[in-house]
CHARMM internal coordinates of N, CA and C (Angstrom, degrees):
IC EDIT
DIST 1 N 1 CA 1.4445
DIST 1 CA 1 C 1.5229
ANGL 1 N 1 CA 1 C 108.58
DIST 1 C 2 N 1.2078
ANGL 1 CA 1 C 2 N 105.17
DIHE 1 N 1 CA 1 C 2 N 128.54
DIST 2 N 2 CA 1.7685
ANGL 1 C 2 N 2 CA 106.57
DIHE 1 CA 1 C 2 N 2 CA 165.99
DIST 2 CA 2 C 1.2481
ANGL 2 N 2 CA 2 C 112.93
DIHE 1 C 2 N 2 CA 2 C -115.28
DIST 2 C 3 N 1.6712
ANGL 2 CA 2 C 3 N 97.34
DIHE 2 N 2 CA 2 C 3 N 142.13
DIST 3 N 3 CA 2.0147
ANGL 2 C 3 N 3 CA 89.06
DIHE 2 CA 2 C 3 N 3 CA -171.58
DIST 3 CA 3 C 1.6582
ANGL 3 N 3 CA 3 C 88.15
DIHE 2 C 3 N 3 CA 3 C -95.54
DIST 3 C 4 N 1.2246
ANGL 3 CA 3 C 4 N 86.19
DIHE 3 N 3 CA 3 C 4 N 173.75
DIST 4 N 4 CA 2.1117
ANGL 3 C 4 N 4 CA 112.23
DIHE 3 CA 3 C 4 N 4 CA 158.49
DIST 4 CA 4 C 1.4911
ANGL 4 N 4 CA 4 C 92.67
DIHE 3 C 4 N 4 CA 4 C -90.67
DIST 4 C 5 N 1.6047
ANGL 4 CA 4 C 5 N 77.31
DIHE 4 N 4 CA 4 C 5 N 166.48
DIST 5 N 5 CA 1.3958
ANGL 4 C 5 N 5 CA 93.44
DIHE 4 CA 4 C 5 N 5 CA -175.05
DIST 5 CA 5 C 1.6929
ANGL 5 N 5 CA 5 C 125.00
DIHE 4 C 5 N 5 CA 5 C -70.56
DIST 5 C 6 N 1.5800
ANGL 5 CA 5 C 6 N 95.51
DIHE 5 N 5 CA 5 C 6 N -28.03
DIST 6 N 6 CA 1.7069
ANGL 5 C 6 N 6 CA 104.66
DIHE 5 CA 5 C 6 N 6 CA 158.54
DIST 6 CA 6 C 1.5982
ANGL 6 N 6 CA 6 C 131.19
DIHE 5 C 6 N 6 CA 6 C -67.93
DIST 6 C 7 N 1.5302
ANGL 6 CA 6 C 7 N 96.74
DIHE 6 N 6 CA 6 C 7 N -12.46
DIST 7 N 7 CA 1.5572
ANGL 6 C 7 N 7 CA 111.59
DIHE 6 CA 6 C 7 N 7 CA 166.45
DIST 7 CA 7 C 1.3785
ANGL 7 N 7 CA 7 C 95.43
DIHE 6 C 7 N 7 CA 7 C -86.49
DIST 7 C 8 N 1.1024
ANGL 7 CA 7 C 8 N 140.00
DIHE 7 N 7 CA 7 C 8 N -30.58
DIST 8 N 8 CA 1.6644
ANGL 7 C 8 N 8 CA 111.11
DIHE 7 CA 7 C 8 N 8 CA -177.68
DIST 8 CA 8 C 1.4464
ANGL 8 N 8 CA 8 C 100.05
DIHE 7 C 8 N 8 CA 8 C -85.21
DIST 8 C 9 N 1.2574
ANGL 8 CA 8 C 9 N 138.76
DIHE 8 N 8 CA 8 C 9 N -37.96
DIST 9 N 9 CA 1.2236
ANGL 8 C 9 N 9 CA 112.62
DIHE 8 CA 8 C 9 N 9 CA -159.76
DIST 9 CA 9 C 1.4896
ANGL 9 N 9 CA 9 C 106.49
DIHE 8 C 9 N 9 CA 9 C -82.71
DIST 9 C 10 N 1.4153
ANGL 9 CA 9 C 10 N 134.20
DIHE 9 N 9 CA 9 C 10 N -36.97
DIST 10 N 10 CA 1.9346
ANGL 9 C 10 N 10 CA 124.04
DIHE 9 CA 9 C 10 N 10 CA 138.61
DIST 10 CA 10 C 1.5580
ANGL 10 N 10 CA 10 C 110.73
DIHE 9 C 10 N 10 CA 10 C -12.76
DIST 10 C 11 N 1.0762
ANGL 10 CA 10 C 11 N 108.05
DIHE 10 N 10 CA 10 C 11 N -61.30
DIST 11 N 11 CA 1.4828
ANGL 10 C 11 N 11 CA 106.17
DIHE 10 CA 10 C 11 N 11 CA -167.51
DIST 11 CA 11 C 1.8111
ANGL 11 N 11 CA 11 C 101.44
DIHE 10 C 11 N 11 CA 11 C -66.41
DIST 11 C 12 N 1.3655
ANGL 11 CA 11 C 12 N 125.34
DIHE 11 N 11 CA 11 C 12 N -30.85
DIST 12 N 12 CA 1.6755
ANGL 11 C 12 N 12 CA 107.66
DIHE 11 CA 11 C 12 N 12 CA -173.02
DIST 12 CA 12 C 0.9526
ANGL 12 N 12 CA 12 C 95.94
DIHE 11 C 12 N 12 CA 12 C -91.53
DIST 12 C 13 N 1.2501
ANGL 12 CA 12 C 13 N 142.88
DIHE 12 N 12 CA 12 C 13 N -60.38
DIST 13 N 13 CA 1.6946
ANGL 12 C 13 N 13 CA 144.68
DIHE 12 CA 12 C 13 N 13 CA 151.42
DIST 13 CA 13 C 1.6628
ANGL 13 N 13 CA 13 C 101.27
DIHE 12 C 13 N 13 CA 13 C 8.87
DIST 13 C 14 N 1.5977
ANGL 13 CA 13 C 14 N 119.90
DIHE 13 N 13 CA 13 C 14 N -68.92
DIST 14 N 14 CA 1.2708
ANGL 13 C 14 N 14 CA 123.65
DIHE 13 CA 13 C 14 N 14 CA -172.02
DIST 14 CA 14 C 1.7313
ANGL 14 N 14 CA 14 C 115.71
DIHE 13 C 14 N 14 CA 14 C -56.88
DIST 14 C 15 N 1.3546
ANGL 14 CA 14 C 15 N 95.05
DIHE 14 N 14 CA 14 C 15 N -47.20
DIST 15 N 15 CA 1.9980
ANGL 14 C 15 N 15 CA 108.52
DIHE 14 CA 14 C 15 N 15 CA 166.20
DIST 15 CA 15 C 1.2205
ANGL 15 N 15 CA 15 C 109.45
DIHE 14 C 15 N 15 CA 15 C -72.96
DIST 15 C 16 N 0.8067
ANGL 15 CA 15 C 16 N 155.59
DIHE 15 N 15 CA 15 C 16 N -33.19
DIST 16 N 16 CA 1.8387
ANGL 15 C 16 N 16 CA 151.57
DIHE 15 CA 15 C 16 N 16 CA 151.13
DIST 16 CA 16 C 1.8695
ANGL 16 N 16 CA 16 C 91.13
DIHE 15 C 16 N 16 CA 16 C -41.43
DIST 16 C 17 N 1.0048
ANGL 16 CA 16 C 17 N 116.44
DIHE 16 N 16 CA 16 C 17 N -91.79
DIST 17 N 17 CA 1.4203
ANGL 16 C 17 N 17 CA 130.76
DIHE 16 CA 16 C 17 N 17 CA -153.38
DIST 17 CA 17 C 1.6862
ANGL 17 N 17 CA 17 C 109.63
DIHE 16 C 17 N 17 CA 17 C -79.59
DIST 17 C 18 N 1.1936
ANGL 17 CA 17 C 18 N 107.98
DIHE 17 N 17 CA 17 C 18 N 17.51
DIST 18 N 18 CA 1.9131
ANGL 17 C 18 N 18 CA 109.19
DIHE 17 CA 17 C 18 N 18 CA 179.65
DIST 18 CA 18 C 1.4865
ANGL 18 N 18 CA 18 C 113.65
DIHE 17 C 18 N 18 CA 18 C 29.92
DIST 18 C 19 N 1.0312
ANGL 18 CA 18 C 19 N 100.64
DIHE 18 N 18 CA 18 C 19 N 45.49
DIST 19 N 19 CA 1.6223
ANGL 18 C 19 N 19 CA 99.01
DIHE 18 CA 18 C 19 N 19 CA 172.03
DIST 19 CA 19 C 1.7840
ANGL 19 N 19 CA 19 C 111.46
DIHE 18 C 19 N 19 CA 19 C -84.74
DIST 19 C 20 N 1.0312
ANGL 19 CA 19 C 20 N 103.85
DIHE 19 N 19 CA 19 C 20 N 152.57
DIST 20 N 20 CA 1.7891
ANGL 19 C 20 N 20 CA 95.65
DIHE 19 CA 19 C 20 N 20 CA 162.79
DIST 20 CA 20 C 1.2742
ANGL 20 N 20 CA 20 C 130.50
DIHE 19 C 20 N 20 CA 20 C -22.92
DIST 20 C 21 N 1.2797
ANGL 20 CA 20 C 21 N 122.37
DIHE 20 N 20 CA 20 C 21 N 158.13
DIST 21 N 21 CA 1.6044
ANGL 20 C 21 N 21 CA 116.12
DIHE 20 CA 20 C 21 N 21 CA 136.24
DIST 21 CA 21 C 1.5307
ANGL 21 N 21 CA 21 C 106.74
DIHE 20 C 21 N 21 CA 21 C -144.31
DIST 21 C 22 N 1.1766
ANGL 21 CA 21 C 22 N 116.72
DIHE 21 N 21 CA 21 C 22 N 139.00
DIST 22 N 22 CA 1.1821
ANGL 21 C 22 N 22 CA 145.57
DIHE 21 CA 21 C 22 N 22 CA 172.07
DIST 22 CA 22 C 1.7954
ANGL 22 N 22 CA 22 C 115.44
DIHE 21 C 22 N 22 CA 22 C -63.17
DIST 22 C 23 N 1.2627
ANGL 22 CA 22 C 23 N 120.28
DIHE 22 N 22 CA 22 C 23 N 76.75
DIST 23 N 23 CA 1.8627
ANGL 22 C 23 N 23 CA 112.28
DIHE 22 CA 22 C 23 N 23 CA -167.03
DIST 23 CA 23 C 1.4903
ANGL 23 N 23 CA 23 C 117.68
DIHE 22 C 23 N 23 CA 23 C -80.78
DIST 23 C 24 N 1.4644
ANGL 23 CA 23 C 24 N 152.95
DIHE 23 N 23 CA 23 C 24 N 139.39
DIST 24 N 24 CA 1.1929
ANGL 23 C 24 N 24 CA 132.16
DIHE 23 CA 23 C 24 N 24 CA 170.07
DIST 24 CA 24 C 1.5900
ANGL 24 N 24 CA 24 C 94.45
DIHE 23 C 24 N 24 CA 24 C -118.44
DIST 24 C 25 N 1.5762
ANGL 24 CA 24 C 25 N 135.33
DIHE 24 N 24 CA 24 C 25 N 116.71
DIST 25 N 25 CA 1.3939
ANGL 24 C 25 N 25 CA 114.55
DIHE 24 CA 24 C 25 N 25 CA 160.30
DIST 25 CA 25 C 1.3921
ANGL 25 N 25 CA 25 C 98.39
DIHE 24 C 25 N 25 CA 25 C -119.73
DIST 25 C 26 N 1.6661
ANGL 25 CA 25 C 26 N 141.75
DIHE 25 N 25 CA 25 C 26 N 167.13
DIST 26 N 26 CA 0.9550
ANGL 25 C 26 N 26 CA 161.53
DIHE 25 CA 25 C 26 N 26 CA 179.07
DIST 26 CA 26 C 1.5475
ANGL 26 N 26 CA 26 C 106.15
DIHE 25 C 26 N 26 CA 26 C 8.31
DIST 26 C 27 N 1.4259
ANGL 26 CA 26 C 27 N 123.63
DIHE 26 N 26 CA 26 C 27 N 55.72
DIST 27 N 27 CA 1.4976
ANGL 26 C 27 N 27 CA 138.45
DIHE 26 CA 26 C 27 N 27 CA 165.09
DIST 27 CA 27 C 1.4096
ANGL 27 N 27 CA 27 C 107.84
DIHE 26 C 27 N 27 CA 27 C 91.79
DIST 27 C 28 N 1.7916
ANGL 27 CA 27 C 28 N 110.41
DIHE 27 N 27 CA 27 C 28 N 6.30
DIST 28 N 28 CA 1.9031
ANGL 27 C 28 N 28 CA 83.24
DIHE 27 CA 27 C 28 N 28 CA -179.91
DIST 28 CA 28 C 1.6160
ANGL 28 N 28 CA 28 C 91.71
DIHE 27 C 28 N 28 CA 28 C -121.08
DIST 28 C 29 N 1.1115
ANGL 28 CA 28 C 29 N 124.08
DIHE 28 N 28 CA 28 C 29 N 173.09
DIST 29 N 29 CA 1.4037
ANGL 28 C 29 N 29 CA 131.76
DIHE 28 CA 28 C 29 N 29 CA 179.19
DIST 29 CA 29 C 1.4528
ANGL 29 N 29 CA 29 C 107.40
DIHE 28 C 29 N 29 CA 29 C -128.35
DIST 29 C 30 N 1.3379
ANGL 29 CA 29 C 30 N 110.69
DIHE 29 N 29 CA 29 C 30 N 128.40
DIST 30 N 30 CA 1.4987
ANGL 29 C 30 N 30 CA 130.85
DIHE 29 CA 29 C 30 N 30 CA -172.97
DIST 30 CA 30 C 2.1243
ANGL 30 N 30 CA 30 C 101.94
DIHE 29 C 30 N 30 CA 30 C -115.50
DIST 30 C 31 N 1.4967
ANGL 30 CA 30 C 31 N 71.85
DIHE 30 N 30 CA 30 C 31 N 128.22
DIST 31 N 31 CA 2.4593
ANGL 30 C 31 N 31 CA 80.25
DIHE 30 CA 30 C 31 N 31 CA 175.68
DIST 31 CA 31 C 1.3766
ANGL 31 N 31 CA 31 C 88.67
DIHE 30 C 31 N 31 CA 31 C -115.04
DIST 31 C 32 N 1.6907
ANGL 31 CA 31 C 32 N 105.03
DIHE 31 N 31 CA 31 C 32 N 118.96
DIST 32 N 32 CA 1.3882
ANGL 31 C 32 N 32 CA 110.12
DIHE 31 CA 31 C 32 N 32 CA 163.26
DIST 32 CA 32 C 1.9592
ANGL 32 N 32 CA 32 C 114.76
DIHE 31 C 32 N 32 CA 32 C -154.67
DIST 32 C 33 N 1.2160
ANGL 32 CA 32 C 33 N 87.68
DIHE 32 N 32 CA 32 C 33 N 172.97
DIST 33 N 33 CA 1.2214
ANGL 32 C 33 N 33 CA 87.80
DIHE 32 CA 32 C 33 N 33 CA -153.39
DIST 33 CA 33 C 2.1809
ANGL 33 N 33 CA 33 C 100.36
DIHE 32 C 33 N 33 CA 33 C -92.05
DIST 33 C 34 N 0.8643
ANGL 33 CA 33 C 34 N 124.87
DIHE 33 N 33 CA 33 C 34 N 114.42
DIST 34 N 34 CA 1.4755
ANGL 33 C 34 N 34 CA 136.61
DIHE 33 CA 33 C 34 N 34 CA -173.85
DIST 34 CA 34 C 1.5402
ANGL 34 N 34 CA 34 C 93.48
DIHE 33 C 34 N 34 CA 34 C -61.04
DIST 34 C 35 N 1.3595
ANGL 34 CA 34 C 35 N 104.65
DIHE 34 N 34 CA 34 C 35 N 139.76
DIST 35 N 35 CA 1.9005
ANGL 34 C 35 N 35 CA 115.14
DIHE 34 CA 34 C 35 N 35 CA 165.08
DIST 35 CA 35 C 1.2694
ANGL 35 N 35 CA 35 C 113.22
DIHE 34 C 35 N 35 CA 35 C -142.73
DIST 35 C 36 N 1.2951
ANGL 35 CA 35 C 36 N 115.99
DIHE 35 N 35 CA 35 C 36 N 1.58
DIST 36 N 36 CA 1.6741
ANGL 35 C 36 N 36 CA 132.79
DIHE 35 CA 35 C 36 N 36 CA 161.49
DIST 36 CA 36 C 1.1940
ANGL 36 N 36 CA 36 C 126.98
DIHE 35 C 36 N 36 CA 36 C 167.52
DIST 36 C 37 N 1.4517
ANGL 36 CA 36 C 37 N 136.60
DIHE 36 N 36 CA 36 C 37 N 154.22
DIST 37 N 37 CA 1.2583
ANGL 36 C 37 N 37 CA 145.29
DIHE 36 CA 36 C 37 N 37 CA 150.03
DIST 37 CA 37 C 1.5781
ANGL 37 N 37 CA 37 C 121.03
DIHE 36 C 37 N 37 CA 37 C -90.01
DIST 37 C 38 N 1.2413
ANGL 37 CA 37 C 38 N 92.63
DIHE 37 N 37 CA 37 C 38 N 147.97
DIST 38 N 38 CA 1.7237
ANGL 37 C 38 N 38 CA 101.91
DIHE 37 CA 37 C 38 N 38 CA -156.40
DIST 38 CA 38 C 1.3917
ANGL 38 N 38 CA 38 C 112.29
DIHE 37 C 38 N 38 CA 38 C -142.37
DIST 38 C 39 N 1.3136
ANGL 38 CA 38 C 39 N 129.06
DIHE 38 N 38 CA 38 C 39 N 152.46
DIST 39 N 39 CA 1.6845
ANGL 38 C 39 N 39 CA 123.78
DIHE 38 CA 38 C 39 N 39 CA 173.69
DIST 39 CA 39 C 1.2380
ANGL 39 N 39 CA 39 C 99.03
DIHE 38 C 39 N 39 CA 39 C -104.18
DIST 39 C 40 N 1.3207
ANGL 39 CA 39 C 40 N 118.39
DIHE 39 N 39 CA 39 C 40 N 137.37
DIST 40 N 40 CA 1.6799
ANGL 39 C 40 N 40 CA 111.24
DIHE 39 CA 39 C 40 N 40 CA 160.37
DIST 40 CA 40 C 1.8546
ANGL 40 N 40 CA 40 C 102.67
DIHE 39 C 40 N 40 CA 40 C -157.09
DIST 40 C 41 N 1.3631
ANGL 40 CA 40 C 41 N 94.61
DIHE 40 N 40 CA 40 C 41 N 109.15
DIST 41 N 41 CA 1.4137
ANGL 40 C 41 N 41 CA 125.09
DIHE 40 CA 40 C 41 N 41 CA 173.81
DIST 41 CA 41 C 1.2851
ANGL 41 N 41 CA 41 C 86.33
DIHE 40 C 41 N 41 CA 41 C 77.26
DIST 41 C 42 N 0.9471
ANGL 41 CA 41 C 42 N 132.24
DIHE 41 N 41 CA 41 C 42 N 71.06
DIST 42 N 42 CA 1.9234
ANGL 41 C 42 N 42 CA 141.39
DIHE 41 CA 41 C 42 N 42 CA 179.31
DIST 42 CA 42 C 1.3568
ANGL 42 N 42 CA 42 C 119.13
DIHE 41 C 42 N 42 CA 42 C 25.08
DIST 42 C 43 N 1.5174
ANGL 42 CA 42 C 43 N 120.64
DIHE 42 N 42 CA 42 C 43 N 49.55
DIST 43 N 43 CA 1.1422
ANGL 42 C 43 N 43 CA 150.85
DIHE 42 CA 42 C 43 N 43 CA 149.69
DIST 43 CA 43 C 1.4709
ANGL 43 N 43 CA 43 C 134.89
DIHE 42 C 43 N 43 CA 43 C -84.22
DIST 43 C 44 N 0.8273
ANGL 43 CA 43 C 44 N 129.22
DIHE 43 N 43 CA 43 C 44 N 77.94
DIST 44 N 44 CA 1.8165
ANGL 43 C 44 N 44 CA 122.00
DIHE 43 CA 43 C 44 N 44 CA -174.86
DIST 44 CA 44 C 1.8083
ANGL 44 N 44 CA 44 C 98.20
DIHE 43 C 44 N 44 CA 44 C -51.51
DIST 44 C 45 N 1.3660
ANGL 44 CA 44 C 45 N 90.99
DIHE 44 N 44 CA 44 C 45 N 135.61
DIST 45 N 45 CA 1.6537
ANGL 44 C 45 N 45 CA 108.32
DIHE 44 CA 44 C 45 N 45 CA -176.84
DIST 45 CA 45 C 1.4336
ANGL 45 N 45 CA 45 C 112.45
DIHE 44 C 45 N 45 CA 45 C -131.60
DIST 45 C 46 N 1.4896
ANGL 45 CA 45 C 46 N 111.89
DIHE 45 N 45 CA 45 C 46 N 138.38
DIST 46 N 46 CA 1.8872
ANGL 45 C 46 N 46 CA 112.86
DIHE 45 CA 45 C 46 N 46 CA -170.08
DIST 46 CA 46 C 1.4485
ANGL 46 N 46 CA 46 C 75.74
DIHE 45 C 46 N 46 CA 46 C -105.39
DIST 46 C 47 N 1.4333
ANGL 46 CA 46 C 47 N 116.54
DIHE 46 N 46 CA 46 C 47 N 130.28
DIST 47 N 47 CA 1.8222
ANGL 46 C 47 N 47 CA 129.26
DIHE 46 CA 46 C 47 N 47 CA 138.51
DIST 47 CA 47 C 1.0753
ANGL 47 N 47 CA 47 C 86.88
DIHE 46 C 47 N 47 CA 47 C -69.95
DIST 47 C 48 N 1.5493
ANGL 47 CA 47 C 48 N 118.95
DIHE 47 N 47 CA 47 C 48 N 159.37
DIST 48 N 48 CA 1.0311
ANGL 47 C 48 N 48 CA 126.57
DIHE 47 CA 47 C 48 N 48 CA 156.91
DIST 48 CA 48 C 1.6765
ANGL 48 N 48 CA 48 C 97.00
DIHE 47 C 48 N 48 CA 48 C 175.59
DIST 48 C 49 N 1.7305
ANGL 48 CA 48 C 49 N 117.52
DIHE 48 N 48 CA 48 C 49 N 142.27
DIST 49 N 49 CA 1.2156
ANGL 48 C 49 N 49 CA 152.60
DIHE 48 CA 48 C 49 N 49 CA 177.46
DIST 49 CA 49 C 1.8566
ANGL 49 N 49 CA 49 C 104.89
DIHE 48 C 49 N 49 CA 49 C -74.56
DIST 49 C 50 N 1.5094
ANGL 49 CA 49 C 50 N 123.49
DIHE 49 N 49 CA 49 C 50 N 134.54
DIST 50 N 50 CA 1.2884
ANGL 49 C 50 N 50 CA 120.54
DIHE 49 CA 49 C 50 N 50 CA 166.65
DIST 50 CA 50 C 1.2353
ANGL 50 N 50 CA 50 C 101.97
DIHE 49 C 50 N 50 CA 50 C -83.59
DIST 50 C 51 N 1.7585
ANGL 50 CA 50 C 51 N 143.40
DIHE 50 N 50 CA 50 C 51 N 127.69
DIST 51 N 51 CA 1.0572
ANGL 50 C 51 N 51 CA 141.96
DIHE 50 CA 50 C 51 N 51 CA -162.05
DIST 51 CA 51 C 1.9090
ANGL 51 N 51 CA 51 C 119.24
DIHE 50 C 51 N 51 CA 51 C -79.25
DIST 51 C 52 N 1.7107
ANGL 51 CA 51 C 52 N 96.63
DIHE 51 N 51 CA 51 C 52 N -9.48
DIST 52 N 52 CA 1.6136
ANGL 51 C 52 N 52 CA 85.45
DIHE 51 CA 51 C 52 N 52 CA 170.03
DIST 52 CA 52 C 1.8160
ANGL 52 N 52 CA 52 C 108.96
DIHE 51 C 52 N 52 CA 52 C -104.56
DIST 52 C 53 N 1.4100
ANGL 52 CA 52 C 53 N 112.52
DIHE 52 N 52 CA 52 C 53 N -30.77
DIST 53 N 53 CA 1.3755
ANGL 52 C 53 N 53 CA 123.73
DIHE 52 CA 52 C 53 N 53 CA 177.02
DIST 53 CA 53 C 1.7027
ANGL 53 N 53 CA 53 C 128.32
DIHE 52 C 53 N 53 CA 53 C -71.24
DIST 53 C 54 N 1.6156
ANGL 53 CA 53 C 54 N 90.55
DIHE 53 N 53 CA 53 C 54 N -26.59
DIST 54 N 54 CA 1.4085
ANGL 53 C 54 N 54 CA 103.92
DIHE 53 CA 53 C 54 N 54 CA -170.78
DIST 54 CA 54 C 1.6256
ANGL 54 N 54 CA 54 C 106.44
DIHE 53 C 54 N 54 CA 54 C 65.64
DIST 54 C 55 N 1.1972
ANGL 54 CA 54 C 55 N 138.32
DIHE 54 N 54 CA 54 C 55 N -13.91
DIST 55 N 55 CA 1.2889
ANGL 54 C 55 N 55 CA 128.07
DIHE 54 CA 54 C 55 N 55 CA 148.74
DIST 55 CA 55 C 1.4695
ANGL 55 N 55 CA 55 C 131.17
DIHE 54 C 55 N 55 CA 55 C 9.87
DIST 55 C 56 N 1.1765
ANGL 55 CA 55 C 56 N 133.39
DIHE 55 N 55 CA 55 C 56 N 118.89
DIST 56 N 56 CA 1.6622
ANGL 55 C 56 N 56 CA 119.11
DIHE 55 CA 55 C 56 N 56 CA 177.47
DIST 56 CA 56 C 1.7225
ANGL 56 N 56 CA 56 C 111.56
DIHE 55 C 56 N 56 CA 56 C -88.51
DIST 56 C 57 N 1.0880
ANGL 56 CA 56 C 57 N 113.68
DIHE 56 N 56 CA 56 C 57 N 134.32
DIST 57 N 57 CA 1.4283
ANGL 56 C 57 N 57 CA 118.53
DIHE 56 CA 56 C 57 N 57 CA -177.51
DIST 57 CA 57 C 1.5605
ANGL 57 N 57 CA 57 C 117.07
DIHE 56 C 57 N 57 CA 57 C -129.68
DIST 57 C 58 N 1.3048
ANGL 57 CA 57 C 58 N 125.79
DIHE 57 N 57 CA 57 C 58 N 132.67
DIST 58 N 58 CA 0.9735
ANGL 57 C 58 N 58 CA 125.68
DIHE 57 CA 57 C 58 N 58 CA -175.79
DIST 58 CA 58 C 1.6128
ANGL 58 N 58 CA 58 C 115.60
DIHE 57 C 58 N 58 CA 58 C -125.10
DIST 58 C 59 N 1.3622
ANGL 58 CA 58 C 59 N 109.22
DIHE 58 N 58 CA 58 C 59 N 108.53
DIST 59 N 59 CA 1.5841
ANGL 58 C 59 N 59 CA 90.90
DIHE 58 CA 58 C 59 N 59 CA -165.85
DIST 59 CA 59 C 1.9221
ANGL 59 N 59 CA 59 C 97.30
DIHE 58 C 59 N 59 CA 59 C -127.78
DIST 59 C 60 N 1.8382
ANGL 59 CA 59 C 60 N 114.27
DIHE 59 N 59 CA 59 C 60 N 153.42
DIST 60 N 60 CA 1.4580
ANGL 59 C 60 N 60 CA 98.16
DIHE 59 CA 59 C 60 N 60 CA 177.05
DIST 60 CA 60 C 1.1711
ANGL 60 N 60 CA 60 C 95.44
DIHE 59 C 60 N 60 CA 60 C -114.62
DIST 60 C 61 N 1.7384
ANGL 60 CA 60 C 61 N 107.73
DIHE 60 N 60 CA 60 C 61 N 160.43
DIST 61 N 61 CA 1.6014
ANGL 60 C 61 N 61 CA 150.76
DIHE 60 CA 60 C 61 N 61 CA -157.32
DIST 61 CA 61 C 1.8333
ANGL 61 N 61 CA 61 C 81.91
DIHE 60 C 61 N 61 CA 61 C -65.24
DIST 61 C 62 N 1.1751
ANGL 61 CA 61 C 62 N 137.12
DIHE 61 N 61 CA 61 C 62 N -51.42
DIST 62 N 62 CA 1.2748
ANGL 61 C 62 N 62 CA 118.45
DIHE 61 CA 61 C 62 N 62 CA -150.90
DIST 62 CA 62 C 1.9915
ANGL 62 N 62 CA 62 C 93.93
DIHE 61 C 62 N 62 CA 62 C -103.12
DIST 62 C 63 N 0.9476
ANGL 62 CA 62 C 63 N 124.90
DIHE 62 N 62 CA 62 C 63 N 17.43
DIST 63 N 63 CA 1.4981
ANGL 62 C 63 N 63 CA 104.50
DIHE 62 CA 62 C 63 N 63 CA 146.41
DIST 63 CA 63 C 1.5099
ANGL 63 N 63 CA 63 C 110.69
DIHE 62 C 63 N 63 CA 63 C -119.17
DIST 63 C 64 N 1.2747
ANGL 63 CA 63 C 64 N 121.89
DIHE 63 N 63 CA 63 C 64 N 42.85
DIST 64 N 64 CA 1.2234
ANGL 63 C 64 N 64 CA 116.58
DIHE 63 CA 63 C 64 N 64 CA 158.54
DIST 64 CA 64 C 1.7191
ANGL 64 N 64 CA 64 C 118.03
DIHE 63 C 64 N 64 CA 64 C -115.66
DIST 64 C 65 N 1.3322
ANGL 64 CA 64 C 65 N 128.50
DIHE 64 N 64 CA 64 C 65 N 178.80
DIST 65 N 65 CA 1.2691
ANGL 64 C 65 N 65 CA 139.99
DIHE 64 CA 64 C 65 N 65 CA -148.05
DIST 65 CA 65 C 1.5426
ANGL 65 N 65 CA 65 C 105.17
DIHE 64 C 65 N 65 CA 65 C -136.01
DIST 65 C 66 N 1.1779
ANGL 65 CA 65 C 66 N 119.82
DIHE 65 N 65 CA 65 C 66 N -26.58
DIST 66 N 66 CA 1.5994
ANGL 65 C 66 N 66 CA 147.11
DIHE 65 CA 65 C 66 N 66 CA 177.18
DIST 66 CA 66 C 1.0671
ANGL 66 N 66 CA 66 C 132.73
DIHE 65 C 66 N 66 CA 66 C -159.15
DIST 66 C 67 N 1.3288
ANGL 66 CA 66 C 67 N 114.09
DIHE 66 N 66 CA 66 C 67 N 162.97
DIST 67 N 67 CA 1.3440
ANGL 66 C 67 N 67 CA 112.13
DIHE 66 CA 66 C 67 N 67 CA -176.86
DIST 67 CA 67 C 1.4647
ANGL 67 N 67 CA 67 C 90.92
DIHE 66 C 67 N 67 CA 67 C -178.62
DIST 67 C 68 N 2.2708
ANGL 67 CA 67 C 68 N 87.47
DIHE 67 N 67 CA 67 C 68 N 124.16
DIST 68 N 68 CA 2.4200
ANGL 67 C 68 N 68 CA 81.34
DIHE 67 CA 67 C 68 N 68 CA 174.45
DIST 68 CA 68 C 1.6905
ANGL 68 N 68 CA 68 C 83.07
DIHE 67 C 68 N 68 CA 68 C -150.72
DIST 68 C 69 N 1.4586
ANGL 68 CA 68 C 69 N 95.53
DIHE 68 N 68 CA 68 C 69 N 161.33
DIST 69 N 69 CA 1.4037
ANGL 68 C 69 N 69 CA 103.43
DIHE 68 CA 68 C 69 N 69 CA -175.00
DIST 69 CA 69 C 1.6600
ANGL 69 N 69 CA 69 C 108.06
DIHE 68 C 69 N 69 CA 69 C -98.36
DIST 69 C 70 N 1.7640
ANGL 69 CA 69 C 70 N 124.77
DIHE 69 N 69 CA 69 C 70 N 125.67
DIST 70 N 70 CA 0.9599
ANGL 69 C 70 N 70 CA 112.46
DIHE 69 CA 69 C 70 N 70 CA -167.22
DIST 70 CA 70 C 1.7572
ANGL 70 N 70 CA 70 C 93.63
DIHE 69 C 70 N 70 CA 70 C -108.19
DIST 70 C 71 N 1.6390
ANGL 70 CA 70 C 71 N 93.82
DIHE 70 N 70 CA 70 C 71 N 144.10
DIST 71 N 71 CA 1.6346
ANGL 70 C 71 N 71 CA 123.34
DIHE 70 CA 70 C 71 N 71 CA 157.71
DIST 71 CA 71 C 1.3797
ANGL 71 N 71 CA 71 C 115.96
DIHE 70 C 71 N 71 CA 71 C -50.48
END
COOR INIT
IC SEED 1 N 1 CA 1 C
IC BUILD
């Protein structure tokens, strides 16, 4: 997935303000809560918390299918 440039700034907007995000990768959809974006080995990477488990999750921008910021 490649964002626009209005998809990245949604996306830091969302890590500033812990709002949701809505994930779709290979048919399942993940709601979690973003706590940073990161490069690692020239990968963009979402940290991000599961919002009932608190779980740590680490997922990257290019194996996903979607991505929307939920209200």
């Amino acid at each position: 997935m490649q964002l626009s440039v209005s998809q990245y700034d949604r996306l830091e907007r969302a890590i500033t303000d812990g709002t949701r995000l809505q994930l779709r990768r290979r048919g399942s959809e993940f709601l979690v809560i973003p706590e940073r974006l990161r490069l690692v080995a020239g990968r963009e990477q979402i940290v991000a918390r599961h919002p009932s488990t608190g779980s740590a999750l680490e997922i990257y921008l290019d194996e996903l299918d979607g991505l929307e910021i939920v209200r």
